[in-house]
RODO-2510 file (C-alpha; in nm, 4 decimals, decimal comma):
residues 60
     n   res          X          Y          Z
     1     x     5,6520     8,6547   -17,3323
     2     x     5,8445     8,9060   -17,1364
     3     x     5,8436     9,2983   -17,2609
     4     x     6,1879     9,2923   -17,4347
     5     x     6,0911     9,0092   -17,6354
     6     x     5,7672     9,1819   -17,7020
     7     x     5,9942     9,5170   -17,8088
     8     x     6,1835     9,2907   -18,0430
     9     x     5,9278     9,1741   -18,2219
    10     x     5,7149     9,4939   -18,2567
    11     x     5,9691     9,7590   -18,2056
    12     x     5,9898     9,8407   -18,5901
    13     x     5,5334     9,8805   -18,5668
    14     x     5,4105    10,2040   -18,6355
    15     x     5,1986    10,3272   -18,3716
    16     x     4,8385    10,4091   -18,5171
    17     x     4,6081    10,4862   -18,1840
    18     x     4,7828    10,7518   -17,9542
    19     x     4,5064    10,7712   -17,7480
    20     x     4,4788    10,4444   -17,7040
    21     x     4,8650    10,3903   -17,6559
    22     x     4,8644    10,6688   -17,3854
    23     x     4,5411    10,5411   -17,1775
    24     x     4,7172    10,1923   -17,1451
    25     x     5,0543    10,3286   -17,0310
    26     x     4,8366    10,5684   -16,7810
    27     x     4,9097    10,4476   -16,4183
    28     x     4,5904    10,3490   -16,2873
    29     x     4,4315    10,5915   -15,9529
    30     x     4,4190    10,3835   -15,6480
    31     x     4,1329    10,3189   -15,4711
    32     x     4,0232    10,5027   -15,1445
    33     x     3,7746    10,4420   -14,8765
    34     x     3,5616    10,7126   -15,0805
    35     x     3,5272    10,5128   -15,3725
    36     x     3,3949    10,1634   -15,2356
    37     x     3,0695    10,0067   -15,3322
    38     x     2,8275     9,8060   -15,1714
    39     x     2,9573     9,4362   -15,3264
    40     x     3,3970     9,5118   -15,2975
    41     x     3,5774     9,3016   -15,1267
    42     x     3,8302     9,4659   -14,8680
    43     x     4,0844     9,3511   -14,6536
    44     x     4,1833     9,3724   -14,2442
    45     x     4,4621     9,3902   -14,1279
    46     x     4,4403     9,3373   -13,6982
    47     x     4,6911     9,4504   -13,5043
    48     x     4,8298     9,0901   -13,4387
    49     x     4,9431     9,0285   -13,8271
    50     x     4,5829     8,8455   -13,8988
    51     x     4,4360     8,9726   -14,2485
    52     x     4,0690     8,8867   -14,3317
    53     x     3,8361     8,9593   -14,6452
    54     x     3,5105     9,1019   -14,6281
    55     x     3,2384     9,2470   -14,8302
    56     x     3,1704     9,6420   -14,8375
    57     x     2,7490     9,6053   -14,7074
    58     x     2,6866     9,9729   -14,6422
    59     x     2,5085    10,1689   -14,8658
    60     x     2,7331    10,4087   -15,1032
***
């Protein structure tokens, strides 16, 4: 189901939660280097075009 079929079924809804309404239409903070823990995968990108996935080890 795409959004405006979602709408047009539930556009007439009252909305109860605001709070809950306005956390899921929050855009979500991007991660940084900062907030990596030992266990995330990241990604590397070399200078040729080659991307590889690893596992944060270091202690954070």
């Amino acid at each position: 189901m795409n959004l405006k079929d979602y709408i047009e079924l539930n556009g007439e809804r009252e909305i109860i939660d605001i709070e809950a309404l306005e956390k899921c239409l929050a855009k979500p903070k991007p991660k940084t280097i900062y907030d990596i823990k030992k266990g995330d995968p990241y990604f590397i990108l070399t200078l040729d075009g080659a991307i590889f996935k690893d596992e944060w080890y270091l202690l954070s």
